[in-house]
C-alpha positions as CSV (number, residue, x, y, z in Angstrom):
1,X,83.1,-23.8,-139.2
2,X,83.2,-22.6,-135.6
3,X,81.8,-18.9,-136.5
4,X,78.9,-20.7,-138.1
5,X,77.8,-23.3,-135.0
6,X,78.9,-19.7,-133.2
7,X,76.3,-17.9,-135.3
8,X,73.7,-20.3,-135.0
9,X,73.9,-20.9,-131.3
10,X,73.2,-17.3,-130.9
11,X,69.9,-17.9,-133.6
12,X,68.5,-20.5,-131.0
13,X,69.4,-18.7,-127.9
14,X,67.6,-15.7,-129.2
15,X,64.5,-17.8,-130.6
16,X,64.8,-19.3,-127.3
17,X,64.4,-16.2,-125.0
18,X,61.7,-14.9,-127.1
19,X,59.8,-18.3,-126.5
20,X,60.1,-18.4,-122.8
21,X,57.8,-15.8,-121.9
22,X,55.3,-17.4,-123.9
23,X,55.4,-20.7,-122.7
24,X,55.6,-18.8,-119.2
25,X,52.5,-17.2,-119.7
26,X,50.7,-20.1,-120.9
27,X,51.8,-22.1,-117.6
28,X,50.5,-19.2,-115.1
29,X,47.3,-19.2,-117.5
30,X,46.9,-22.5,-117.5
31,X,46.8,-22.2,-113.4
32,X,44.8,-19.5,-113.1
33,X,42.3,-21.8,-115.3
34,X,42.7,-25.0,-113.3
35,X,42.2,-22.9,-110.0
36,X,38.7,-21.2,-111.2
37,X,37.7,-25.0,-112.5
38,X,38.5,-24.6,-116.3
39,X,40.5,-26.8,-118.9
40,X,43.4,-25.1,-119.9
41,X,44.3,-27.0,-122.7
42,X,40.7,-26.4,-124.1
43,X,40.6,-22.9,-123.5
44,X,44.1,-22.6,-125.5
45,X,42.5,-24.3,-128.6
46,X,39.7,-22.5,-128.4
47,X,42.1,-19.2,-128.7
48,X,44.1,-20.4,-131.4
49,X,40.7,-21.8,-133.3
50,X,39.5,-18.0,-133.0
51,X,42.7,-16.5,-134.0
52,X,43.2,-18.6,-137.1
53,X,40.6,-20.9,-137.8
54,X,39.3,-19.7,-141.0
55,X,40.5,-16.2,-143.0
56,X,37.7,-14.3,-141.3
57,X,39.4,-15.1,-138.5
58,X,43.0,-14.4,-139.9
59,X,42.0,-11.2,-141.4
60,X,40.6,-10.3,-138.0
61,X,44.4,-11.4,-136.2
62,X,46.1,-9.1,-138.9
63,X,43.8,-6.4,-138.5
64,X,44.2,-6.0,-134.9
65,X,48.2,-6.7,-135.3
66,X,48.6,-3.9,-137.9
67,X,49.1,-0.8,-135.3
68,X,50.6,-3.0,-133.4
69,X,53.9,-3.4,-136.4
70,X,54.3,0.2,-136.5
71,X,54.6,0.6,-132.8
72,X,56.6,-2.3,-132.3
73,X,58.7,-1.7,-135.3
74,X,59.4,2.1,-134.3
75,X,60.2,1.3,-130.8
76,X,62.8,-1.5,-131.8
77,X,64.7,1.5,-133.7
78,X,65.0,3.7,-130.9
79,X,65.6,0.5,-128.4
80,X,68.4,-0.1,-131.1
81,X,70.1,3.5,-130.7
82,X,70.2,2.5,-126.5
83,X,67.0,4.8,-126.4
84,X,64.5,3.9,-124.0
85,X,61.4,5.4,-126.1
86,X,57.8,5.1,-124.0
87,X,56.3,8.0,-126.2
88,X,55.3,5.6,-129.1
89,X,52.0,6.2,-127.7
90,X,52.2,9.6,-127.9
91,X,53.0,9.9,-131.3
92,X,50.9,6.9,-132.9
93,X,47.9,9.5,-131.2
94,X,49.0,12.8,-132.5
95,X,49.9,11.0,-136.5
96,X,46.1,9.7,-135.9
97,X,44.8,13.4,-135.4
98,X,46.9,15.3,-137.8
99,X,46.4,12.5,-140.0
100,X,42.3,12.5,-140.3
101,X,42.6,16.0,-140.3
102,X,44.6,16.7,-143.1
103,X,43.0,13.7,-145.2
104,X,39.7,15.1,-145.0
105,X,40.8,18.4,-146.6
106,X,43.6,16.8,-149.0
107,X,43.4,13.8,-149.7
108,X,45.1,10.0,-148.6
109,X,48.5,10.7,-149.4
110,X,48.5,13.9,-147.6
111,X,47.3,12.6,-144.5
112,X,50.0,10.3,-144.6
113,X,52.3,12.4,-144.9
114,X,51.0,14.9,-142.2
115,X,50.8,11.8,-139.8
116,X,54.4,10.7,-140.2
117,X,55.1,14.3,-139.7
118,X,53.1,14.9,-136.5
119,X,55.0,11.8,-135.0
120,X,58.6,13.5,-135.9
121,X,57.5,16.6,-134.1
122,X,56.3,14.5,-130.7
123,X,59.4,12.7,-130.9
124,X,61.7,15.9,-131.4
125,X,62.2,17.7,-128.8
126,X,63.1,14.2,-126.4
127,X,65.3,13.1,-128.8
128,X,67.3,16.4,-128.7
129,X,67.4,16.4,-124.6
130,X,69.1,12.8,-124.7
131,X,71.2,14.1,-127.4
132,X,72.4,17.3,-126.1
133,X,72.0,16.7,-122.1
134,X,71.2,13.3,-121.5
135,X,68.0,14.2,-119.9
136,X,66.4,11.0,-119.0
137,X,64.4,10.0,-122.1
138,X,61.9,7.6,-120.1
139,X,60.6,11.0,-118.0
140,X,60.4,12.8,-121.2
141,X,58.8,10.8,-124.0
142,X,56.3,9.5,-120.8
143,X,55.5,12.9,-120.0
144,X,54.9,13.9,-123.6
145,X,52.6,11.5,-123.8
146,X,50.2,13.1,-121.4
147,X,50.8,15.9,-123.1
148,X,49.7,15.0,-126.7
149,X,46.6,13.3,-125.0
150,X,45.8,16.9,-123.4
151,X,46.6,18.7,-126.8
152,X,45.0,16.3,-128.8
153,X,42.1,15.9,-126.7
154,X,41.9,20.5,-126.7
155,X,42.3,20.2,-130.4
156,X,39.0,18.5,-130.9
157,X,37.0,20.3,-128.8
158,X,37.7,23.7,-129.2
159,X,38.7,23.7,-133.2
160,X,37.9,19.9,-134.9
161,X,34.9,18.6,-133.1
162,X,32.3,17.3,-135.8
163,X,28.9,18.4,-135.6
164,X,26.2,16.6,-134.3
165,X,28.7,14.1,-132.7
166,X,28.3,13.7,-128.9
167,X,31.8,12.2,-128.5
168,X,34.9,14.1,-129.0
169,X,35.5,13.3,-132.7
170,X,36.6,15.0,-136.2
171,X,34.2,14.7,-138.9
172,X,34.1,11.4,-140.7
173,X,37.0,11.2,-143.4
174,X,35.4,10.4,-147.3
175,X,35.8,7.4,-148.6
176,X,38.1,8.7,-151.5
177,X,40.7,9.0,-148.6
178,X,40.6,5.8,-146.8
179,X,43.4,3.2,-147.3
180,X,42.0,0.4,-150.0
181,X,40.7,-3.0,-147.9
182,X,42.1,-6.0,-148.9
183,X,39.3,-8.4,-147.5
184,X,36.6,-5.9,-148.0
185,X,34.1,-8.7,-145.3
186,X,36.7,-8.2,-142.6
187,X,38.2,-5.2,-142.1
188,X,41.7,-5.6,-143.4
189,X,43.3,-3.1,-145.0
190,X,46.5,-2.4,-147.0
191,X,48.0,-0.9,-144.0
192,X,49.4,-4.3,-143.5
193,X,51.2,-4.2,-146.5
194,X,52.8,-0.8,-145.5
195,X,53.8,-1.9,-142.3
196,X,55.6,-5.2,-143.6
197,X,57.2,-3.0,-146.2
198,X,58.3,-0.8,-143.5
199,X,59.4,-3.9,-141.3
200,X,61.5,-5.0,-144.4
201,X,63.1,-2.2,-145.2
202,X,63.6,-2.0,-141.7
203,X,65.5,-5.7,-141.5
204,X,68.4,-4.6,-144.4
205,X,68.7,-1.2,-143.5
206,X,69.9,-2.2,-139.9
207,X,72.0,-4.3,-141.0
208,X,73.4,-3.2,-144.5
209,X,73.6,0.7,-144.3
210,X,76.4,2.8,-142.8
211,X,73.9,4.2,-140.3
212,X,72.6,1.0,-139.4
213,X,76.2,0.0,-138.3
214,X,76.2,3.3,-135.9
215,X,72.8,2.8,-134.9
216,X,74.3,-0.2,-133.0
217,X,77.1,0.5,-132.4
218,X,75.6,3.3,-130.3
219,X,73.0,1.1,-128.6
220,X,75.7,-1.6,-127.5
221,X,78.3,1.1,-126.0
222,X,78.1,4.6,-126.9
223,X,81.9,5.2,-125.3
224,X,82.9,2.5,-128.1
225,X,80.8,4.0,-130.5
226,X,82.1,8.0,-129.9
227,X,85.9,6.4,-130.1
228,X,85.7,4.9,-133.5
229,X,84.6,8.2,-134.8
230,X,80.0,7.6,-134.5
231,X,78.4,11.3,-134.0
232,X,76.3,9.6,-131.2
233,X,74.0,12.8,-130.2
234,X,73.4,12.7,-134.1
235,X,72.6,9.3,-134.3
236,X,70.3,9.2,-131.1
237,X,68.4,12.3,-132.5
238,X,67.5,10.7,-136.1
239,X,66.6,7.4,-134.0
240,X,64.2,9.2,-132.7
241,X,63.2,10.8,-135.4
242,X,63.0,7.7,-137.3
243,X,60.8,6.3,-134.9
244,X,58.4,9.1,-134.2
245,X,57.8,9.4,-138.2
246,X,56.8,5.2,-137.7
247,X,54.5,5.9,-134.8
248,X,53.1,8.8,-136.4
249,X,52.4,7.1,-139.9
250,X,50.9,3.8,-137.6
251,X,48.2,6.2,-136.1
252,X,47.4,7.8,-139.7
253,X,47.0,4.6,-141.2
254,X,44.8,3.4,-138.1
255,X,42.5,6.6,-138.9
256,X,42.6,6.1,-142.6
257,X,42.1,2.8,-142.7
258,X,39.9,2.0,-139.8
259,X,38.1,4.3,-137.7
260,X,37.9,6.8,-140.4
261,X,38.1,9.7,-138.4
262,X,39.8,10.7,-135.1
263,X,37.9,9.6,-132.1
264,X,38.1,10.2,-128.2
265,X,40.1,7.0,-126.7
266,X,41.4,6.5,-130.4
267,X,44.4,4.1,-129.0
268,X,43.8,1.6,-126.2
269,X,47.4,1.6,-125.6
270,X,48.9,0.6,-128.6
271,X,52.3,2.6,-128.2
272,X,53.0,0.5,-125.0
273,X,52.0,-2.9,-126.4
274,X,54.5,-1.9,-128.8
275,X,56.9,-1.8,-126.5
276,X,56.3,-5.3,-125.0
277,X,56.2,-6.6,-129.1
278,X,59.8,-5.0,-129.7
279,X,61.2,-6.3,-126.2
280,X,59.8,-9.9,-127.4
281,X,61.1,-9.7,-130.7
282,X,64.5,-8.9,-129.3
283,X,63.7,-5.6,-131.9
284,X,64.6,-7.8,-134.8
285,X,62.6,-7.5,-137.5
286,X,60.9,-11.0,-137.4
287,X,61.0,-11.1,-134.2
288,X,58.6,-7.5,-134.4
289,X,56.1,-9.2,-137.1
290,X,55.6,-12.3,-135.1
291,X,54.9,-10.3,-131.5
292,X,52.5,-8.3,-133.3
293,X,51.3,-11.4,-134.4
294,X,51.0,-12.6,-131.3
295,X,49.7,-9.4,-129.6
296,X,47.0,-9.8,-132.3
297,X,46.5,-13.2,-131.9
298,X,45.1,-12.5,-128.4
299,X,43.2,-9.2,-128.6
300,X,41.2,-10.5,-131.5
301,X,41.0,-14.3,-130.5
302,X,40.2,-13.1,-126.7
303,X,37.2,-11.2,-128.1
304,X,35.3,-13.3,-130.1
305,X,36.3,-16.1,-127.6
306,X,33.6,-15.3,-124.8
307,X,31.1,-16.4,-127.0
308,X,32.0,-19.9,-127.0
309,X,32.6,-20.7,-123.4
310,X,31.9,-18.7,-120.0
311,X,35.9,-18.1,-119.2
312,X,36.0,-14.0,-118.6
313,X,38.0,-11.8,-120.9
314,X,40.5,-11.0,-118.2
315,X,41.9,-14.3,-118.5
316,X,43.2,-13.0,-121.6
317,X,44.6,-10.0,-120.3
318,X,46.7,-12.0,-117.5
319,X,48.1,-14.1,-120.8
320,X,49.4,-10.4,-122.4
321,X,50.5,-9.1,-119.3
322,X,52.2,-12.0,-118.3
323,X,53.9,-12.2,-121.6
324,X,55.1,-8.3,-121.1
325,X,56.5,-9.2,-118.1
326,X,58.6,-11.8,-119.1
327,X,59.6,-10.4,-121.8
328,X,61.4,-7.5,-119.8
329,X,62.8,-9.6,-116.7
330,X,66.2,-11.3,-117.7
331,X,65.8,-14.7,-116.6
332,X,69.2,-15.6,-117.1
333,X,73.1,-14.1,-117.8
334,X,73.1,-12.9,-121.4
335,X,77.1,-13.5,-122.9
């Protein structure tokens, strides 16, 4: 009886910690409201009223949460491994280019393919620098993200650029090879569907599969890990791996599903929200659905919200970054 109440204090102290930073954010909103001569609590409603308050709206909270599940989900697998991945961005970028790409000469499933592919590659060569001389992984997957924006951006200009297009931008994808809709009206698209799939396969393979078990292990202490036997460089690598295929197959679903093509400024920084949506979600699996969630909540909600009152957008943006802070600092001794 003990190792249940044991198992379910840990439940509610986790729930608990992925609350606070919430609620925290809400507070130092609600102040930076009162102090410009706002209601808080009126502003809030109006937030979740624009989030959920009707399935345009819904669809519109999922829509915008979609990239945000595959970035989340494939930084809570390297986060797992003890790898601190930053190059989510990176790779959702280059899945989105080699994605459209490949789509508009082969078809739906292809580009898929190709994006998941492109994300392995941006995540390669990091992963195999932790692995084989624990070079820093935070330099290297940051860096690489400058560096896919460079190639990606080269890419377009000099070889991809779509004619007649002022902007940096492929040519438009046909609509034989875009993912299905699922509320035609509202933008939301099946992608959803294959990121929850993803996110569930996600929750039983971490915790019922023999590399799942050494995916932990290795994240919790890889000294531990090496002594009972875990291949740790190996299991860092295909982390990596893992999670670049994720990022990359995010960013070809983005393209396939929403824009359609690739574009200049294609991600406004989903990789690194992704971060703050696995660091929130404790890189569980609900805890990765119901950041992006929440994410979502707030980028379509804060939006559409300027409409109905005169409170700026930023106000928003204090809310997100408040909750990314908080959901890094440590308020208190974890045991």
């Amino acid at each position: 009886m003990s190792v249940f109440a044991g198992s379910n204090r840990t439940k509610y102290s986790r729930a608990f910690r992925a609350v606070v930073p919430f609620l925290i954010a809400l507070v130092l909103g609600g102040i930076v409201l009162l102090a410009t001569g706002h209601n808080p609590l009126d502003f809030y409603q109006l937030l979740v009223r624009e989030a959920f308050g009707g399935t345009d709206r819904i669809a519109a909270t999922l829509s915008a949460a979609t990239p945000l599940l595959f970035t989340g989900l494939a930084t809570a697998i390297a986060f797992r491994a003890g790898v601190f991945n930053v190059g989510v961005e990176g790779g959702f970028v280059f899945g989105g280019l080699i994605g459209a790409t490949v789509a508009l000469h082969a078809g739906l499933l292809a580009g898929m393919v190709a994006g998941a592919l492109a994300g392995v590659l941006v995540s390669a060569l990091p992963g195999w620098l932790k692995a084989r001389w624990n070079v820093d992984e935070v330099v290297t997957t940051l860096m690489f993200n400058f560096v896919v924006a460079g190639v990606t951006g080269w890419l377009v200009t000099a070889f991809l650029q779509a004619k007649g297009v002022a902007n940096s931008a492929t040519p438009l994808i046909p609509q034989s090879s875009w993912l299905p809709d699922l509320l035609p009206p509202y933008g939301l698209t099946s992608a959803v569907l294959i990121a929850l799939a993803f996110v569930a396969l996600y929750a039983v393979w971490i915790k019922h599969s023999v590399f799942g078990y050494e995916l932990r292990q290795t994240g919790l202490n890889t000294r531990f890990a090496a002594a009972q036997g875990i291949r740790v460089g190996r299991v860092i690598v295909v982390s990596m791996l893992i999670s670049g295929a994720i990022a990359g197959l995010g960013g070809a679903a983005h393209a396939l599903g929403v824009v359609h093509r690739f574009v200049d400024g294609f991600s406004p920084g989903y990789g690194f929200t992704g971060i703050a949506v696995a660091l929130l979600g404790r890189n569980s699996a609900v805890g990765v659905v119901l950041g992006a969630i929440l994410f979502g909540a707030l980028a379509s909600a804060g939006t559409t919200a300027q409409l109905f009152s005169d409170i700026p957008l930023d106000i928003v943006d204090v809310l997100s970054g408040t909750v990314m802070i908080f959901a890094v600092v440590r308020l208190w001794r974890q045991r």
